[in-house]
C-alpha positions as CSV (number, residue, x, y, z in Angstrom):
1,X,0.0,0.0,0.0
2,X,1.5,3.5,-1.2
3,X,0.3,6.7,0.4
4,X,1.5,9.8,1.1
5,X,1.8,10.6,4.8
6,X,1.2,14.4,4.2
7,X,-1.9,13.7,2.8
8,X,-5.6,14.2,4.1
9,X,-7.9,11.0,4.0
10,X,-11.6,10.2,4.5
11,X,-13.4,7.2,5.1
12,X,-17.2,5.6,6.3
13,X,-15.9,3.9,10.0
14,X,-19.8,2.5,10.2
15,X,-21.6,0.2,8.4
16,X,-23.1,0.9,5.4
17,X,-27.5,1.3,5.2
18,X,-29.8,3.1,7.6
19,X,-29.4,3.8,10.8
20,X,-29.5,6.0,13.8
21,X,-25.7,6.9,13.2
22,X,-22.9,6.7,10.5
23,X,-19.4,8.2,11.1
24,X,-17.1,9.6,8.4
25,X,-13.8,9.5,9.5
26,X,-10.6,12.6,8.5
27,X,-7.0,11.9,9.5
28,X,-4.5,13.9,8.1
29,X,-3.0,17.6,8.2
30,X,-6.1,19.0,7.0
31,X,-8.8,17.0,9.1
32,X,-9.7,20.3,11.3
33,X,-9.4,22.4,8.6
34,X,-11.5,20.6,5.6
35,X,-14.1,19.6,8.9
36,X,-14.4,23.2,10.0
37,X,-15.3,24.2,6.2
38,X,-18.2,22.4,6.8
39,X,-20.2,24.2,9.3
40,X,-23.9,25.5,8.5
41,X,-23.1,28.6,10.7
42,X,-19.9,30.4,11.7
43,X,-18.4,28.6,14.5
44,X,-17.1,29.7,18.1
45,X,-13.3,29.4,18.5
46,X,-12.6,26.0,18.4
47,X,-9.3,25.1,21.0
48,X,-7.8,22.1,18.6
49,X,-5.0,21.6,20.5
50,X,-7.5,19.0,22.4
51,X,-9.3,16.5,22.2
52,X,-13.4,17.7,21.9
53,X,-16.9,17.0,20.8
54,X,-18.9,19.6,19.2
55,X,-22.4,19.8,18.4
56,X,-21.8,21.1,14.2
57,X,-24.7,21.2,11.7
58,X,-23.5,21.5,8.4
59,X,-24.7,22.4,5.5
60,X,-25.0,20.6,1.8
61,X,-25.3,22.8,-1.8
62,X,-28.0,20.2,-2.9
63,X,-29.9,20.0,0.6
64,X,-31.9,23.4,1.8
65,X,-32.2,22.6,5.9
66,X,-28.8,22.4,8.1
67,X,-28.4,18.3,8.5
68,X,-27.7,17.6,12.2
69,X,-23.8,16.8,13.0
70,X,-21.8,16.3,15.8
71,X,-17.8,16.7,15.3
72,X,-15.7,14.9,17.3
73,X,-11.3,16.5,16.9
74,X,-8.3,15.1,18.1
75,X,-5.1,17.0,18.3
76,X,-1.9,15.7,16.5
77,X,0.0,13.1,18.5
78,X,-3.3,12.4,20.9
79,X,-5.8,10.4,18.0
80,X,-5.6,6.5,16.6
81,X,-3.1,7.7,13.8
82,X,-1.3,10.4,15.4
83,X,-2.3,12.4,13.1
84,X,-4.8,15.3,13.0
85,X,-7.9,13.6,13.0
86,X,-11.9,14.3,13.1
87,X,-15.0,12.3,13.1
88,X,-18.2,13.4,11.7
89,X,-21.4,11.6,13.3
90,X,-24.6,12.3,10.8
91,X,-28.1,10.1,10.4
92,X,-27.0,7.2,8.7
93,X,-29.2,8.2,5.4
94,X,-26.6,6.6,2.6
95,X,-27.5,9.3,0.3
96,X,-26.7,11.7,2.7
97,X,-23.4,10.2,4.0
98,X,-22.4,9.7,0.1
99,X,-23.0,13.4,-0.5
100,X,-21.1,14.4,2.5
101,X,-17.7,12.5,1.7
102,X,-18.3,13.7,-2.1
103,X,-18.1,17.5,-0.6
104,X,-15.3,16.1,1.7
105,X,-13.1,14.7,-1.5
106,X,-13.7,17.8,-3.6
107,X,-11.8,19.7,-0.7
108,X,-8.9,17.8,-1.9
109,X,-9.3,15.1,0.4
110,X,-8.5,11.4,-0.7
111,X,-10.4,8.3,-0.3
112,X,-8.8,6.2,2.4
113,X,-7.5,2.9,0.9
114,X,-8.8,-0.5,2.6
115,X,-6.7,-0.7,6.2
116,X,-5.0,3.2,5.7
117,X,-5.9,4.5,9.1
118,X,-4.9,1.2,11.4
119,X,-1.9,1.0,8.8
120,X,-1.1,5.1,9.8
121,X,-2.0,3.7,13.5
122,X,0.9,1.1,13.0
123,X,3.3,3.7,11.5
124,X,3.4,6.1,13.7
125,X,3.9,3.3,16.4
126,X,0.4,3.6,18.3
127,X,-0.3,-0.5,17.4
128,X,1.9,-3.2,17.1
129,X,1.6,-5.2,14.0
130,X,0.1,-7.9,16.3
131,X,-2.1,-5.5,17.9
132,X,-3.5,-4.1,13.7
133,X,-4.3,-7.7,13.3
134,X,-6.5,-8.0,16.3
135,X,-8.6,-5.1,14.9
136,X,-9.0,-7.0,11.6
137,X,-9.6,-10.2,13.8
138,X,-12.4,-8.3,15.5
139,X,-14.0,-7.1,12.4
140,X,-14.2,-10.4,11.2
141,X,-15.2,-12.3,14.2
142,X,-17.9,-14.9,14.2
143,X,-18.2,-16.8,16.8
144,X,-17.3,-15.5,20.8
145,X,-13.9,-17.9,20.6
146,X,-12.3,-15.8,17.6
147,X,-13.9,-12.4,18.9
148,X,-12.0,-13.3,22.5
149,X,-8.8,-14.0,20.7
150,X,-8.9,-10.9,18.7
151,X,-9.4,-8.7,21.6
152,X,-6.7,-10.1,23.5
153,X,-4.4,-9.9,20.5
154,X,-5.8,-5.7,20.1
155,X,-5.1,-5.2,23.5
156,X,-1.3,-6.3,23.0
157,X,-1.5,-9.2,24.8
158,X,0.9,-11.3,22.2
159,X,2.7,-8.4,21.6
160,X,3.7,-7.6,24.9
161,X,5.3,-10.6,25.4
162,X,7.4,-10.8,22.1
163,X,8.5,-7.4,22.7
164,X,9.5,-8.1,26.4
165,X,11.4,-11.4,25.0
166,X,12.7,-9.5,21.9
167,X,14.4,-6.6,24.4
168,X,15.6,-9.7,26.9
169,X,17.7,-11.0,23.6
170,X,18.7,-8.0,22.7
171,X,19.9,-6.8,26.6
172,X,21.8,-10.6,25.8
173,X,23.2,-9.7,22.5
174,X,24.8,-5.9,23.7
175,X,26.2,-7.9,26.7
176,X,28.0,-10.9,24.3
177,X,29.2,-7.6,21.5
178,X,30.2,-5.9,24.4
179,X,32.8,-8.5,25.7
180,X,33.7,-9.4,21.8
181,X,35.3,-5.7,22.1
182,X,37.8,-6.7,24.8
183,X,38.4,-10.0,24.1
184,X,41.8,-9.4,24.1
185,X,41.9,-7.9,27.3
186,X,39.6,-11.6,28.4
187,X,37.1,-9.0,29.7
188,X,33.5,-10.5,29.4
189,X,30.3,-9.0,30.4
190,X,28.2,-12.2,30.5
191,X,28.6,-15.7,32.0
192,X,28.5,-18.5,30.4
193,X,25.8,-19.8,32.9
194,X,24.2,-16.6,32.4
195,X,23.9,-16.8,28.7
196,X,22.7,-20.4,29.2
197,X,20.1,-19.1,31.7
198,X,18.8,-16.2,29.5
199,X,19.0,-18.9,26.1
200,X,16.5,-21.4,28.3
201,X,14.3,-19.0,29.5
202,X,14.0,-17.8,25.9
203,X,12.8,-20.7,24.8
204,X,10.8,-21.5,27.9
205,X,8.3,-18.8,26.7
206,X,8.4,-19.2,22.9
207,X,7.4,-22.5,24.0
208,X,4.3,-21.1,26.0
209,X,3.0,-18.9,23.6
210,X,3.3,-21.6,21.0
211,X,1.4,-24.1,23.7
212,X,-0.7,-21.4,24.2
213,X,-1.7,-21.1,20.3
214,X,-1.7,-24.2,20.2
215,X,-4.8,-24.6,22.8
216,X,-6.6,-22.2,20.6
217,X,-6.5,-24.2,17.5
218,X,-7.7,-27.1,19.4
219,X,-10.6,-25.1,21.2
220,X,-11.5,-23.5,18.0
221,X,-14.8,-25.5,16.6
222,X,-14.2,-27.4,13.5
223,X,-14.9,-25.7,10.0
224,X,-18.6,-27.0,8.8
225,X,-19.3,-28.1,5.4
226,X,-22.3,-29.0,4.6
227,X,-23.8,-31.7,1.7
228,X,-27.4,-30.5,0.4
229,X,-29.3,-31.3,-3.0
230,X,-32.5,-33.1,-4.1
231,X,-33.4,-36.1,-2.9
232,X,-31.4,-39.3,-4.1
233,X,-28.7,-37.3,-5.1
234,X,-25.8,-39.6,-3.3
235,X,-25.0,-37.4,-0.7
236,X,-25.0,-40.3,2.1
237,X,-22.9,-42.0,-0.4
238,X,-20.5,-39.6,-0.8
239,X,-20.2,-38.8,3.3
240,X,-19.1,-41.9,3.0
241,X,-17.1,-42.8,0.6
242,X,-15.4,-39.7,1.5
243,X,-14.8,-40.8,5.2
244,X,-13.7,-44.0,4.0
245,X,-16.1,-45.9,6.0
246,X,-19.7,-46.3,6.9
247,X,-21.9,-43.7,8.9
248,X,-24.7,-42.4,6.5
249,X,-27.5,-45.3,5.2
250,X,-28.0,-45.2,2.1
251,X,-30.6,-46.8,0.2
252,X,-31.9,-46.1,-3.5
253,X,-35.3,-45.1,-2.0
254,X,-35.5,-40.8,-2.1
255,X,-35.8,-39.4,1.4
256,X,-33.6,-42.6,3.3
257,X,-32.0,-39.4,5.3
258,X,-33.9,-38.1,7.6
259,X,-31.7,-36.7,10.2
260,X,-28.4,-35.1,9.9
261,X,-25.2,-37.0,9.8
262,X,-21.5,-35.7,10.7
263,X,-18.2,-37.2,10.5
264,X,-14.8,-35.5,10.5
265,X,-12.5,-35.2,7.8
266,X,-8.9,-34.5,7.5
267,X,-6.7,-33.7,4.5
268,X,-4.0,-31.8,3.8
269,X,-3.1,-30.4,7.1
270,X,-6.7,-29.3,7.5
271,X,-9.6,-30.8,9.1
272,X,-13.6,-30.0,9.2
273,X,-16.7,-31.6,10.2
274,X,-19.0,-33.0,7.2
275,X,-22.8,-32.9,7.5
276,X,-25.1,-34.7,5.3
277,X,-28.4,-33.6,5.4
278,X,-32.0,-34.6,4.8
279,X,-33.1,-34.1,0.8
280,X,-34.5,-30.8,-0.4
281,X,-38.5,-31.9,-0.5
282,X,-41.3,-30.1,-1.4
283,X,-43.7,-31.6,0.7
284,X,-45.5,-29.7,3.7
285,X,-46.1,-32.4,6.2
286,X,-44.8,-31.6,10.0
287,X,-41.8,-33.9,9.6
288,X,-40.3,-32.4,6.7
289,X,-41.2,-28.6,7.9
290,X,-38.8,-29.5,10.8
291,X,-36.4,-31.4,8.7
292,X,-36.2,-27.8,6.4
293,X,-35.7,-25.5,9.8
294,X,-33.1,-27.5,10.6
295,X,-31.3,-27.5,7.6
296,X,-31.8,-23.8,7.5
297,X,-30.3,-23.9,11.0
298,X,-27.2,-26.3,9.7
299,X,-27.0,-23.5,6.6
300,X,-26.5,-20.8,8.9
301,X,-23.3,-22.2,10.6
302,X,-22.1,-23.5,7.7
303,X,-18.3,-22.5,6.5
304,X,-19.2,-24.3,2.8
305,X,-21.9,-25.6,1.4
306,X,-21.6,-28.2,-1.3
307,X,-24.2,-28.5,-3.4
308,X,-24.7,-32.4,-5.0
309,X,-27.0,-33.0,-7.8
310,X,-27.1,-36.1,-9.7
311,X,-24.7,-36.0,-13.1
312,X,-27.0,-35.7,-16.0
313,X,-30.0,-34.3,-14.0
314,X,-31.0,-30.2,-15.1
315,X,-28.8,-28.0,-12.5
316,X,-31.3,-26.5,-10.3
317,X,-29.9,-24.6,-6.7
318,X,-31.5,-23.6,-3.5
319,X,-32.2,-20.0,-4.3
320,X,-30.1,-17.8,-1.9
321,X,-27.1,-20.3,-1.5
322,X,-23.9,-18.7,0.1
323,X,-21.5,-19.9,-3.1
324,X,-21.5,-23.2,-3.1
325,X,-19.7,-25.9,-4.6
326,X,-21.4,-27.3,-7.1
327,X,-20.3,-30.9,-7.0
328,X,-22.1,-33.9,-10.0
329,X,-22.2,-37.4,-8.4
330,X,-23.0,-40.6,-9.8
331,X,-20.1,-40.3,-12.3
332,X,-19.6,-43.7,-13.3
333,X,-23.4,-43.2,-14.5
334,X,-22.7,-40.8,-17.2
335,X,-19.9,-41.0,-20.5
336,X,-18.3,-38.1,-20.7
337,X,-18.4,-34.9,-18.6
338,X,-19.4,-31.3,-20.4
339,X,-20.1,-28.7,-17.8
340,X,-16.8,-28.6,-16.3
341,X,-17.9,-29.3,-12.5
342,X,-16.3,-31.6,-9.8
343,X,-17.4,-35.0,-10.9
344,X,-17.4,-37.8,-8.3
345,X,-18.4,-41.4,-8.2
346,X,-18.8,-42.5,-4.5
347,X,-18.6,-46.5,-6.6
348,X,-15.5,-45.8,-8.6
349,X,-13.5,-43.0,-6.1
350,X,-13.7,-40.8,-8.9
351,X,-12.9,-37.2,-8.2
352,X,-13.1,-37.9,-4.4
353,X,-9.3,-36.2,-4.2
354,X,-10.1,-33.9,-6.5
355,X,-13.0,-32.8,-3.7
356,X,-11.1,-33.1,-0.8
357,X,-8.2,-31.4,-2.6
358,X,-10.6,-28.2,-3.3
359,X,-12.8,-28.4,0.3
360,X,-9.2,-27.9,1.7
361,X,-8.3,-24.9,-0.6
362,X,-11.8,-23.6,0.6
363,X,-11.4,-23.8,4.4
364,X,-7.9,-23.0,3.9
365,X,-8.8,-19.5,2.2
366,X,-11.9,-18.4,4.8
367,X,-9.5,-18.7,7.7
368,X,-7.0,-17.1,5.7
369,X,-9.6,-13.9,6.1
370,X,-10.5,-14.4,9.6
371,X,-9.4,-14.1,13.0
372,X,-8.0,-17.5,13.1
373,X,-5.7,-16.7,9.9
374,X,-3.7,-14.6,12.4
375,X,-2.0,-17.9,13.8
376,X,-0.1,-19.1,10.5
377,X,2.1,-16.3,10.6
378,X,2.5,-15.7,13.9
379,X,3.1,-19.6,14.5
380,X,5.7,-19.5,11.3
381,X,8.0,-16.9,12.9
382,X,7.6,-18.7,16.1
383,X,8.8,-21.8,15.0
384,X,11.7,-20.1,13.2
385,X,12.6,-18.0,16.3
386,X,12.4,-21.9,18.4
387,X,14.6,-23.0,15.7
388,X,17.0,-20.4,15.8
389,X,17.4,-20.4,19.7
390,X,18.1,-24.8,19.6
391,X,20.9,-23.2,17.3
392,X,22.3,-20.4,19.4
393,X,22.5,-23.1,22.4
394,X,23.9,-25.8,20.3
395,X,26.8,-23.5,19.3
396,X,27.3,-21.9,23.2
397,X,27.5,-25.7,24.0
398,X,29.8,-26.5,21.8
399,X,31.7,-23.9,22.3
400,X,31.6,-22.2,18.9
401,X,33.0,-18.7,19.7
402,X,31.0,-15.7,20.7
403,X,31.1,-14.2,17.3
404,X,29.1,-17.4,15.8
405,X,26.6,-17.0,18.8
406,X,26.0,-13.4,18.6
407,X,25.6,-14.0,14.9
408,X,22.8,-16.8,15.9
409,X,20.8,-14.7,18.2
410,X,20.6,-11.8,15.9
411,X,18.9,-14.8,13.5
412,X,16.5,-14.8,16.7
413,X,15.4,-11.2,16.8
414,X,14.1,-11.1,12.9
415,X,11.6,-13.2,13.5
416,X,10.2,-12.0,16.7
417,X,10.6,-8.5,15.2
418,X,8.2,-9.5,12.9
419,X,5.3,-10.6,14.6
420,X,5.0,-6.9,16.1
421,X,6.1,-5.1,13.1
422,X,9.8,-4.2,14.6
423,X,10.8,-5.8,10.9
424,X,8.1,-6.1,8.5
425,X,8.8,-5.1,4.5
426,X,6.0,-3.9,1.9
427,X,4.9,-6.7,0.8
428,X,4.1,-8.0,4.8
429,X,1.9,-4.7,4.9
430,X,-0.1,-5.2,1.9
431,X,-1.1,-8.8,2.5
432,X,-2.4,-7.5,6.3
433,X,-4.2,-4.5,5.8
434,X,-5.6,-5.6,2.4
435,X,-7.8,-7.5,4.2
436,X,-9.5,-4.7,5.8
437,X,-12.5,-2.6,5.1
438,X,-12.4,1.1,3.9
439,X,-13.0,3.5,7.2
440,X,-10.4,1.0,9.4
């Protein structure tokens, strides 16, 4: 992401729609300034050196009545960014809001990219990078297990840590430099016990907060995919053929489900929970009317939703399906294959890699953009920290000289750097905060 600091951004902080409020959020040198402009009447000195909240209708060239406003200022150095910065609460009317910002950006005020303000936030050293991937966590929260974890991680409760452990290694590595400036003199500044000591407890609390990371994945519930289509369409077959055993009945008779069935898969690294569930039916008897609120109630947790439908039969979805996978069974039934869809043959293990290949790729990608995705690079530099320490001690053991050692720990500090943004390059920034929404 390429900005200029110097410049002057706006962005919608709320939702979009009605409402009773939306916010459109200024940071930059002219945030006071380009707000102030604004005002339906002349305004009252305004002390901007603080922080304050002031009731400010303003005033639109295409709307005749002052529209109510309440401007909320925050001096440079005391707001999220650092920056200047100004908040403008109005009704949450979209047309209104839209016209608003359009006024706003012909002031010469930019659009603020996805991720620009936590990313100025980050910059000017207010968050760690830990901490700016909390606030994307919580935005993207959706159950109270990730919405926990990102709240500890935005209130800097990994951060603190690494950046406690980072300074400890770097108090160690001053201390073994120091002594590799008198070695002729056979002055040293640390033990060897005491570098031993400080190496151990090092890796004492990497190994922690990789325990403790570790507890989270295996708390976290399982990823839900979820089989639906008409019935008859071999979805108990395919539950099980992809388990690789027997859990589903299956029967040629439409309707043999009529309950839901689970089993957990894993593949690849990843694992999730696989539902079958009863066929779509039109009928309106009590037993079915149950059978379709609880599949709408399945639907609703659902991560992915697969939808089978027999090879050869006239494609025809649920209406209002969350993007499903569109997955033909009975392969071995049909000749050749024309519409370019996973084909699968629950007989003949046709395409059944192919599926779990692509279910994997899936789940893989929606925890990628959720709170949860904030553990594979976190957990990456942790293991190449843990690595890097077994190094350092294997070379103090070994007696290796204190230049190799002092070249070991600096190998140490990278990674940890890293997970708070102490080292981070371009590229690092631009796969975070791309994830996040305009106004954040």
């Amino acid at each position: 992401m390429k900005f200029d600091w110097e410049e002057t951004i706006v962005g919608l902080a709320t939702p979009g729609g009605t409402g009773s409020r939306a916010i459109l959020r200024l940071a930059g040198p002219r945030s006071h300034e380009v707000a102030a402009s604004l005002a339906a009447d002349s305004l009252p000195p305004i002390p901007w050196v603080r922080r304050g909240i002031l009731s400010m209708p303003i005033r639109l060239p295409s709307v005749h009545s002052p529209i109510p406003c309440t401007l909320y200022h925050w001096p440079r150095g005391a707001s999220a960014t650092g920056q200047e910065m100004a908040e403008l609460h109005l009704p949450a009317s979209p047309v209104l809001v839209e016209q608003v910002e359009m006024v706003i950006r012909s002031l010469g005020v930019r659009g603020a990219q996805p991720g620009e303000f936590t990313l100025r936030a980050f910059l000017a050293g207010r968050l760690d990078l830990a901490q700016a991937e909390g606030v994307l966590g919580l935005i993207e929260a959706e159950n109270n297990d990730s919405l926990r974890i990102a709240i500890d991680q935005r209130a800097g409760g990994l951060g603190q840590k690494i950046l406690a452990l980072r300074q400890q290694l770097l108090d160690l590595l001053a201390d073994i430099e120091a002594g590799l400036d008198f070695v002729e003199e056979d002055i040293s500044f640390v033990t060897d016990q005491e570098v031993r000591n400080r190496i151990t407890l090092a890796q004492t609390e990497i190994d922690e907060i990789i325990q403790r990371f570790a507890r989270r994945q295996s708390t976290r519930p399982l990823p839900r995919v979820l089989l639906l289509g008409p019935p008859n369409a071999g979805k108990s077959s395919l539950l099980n053929a992809l388990a690789e055993q027997s859990h589903a009945i299956v029967s040629d008779i439409a309707g043999t489900t009529r309950d839901w069935v689970s089993v957990r898969i894993d593949h690849l690294g990843r694992s999730w929970e696989l539902i079958d569930t009863a066929g779509l039916d039109d009928s309106t008897s009590s037993f079915h009317t149950e059978t379709s609120r609880q599949r709408q109630d399945l639907l609703s947790q659902a991560d992915l939703v697969i939808w089978c439908q027999e090879i050869g039969q006239p494609l025809s979805l649920l209406t209002g399906l969350p993007h499903p996978l569109i997955v033909r069974t009975k392969g071995d039934l049909a000749d050749e294959v024309t519409d370019g869809r996973i084909v699968v043959s629950s007989q003949t293990r046709q395409g059944l890699d192919r599926l779990r290949d692509e279910i994997a790729r899936l789940i893989s990608e929606k925890e990628s953009s959720s709170a949860g995705s904030l553990t594979p690079r976190v957990a990456d530099a942790l293991d190449r920290a843990r690595s890097a320490l077994e190094g350092a001690r294997s070379v103090h053991q070994g007696q290796a000289g204190q230049e190799l050692l002092a070249m070991m720990i600096r190998d140490i500090l990278d990674p940890l750097g890293e997970i708070v943004g102490e080292v981070y390059t371009d590229d690092l920034l631009d796969r975070i905060f791309s994830k996040f929404c305009i106004g954040k």
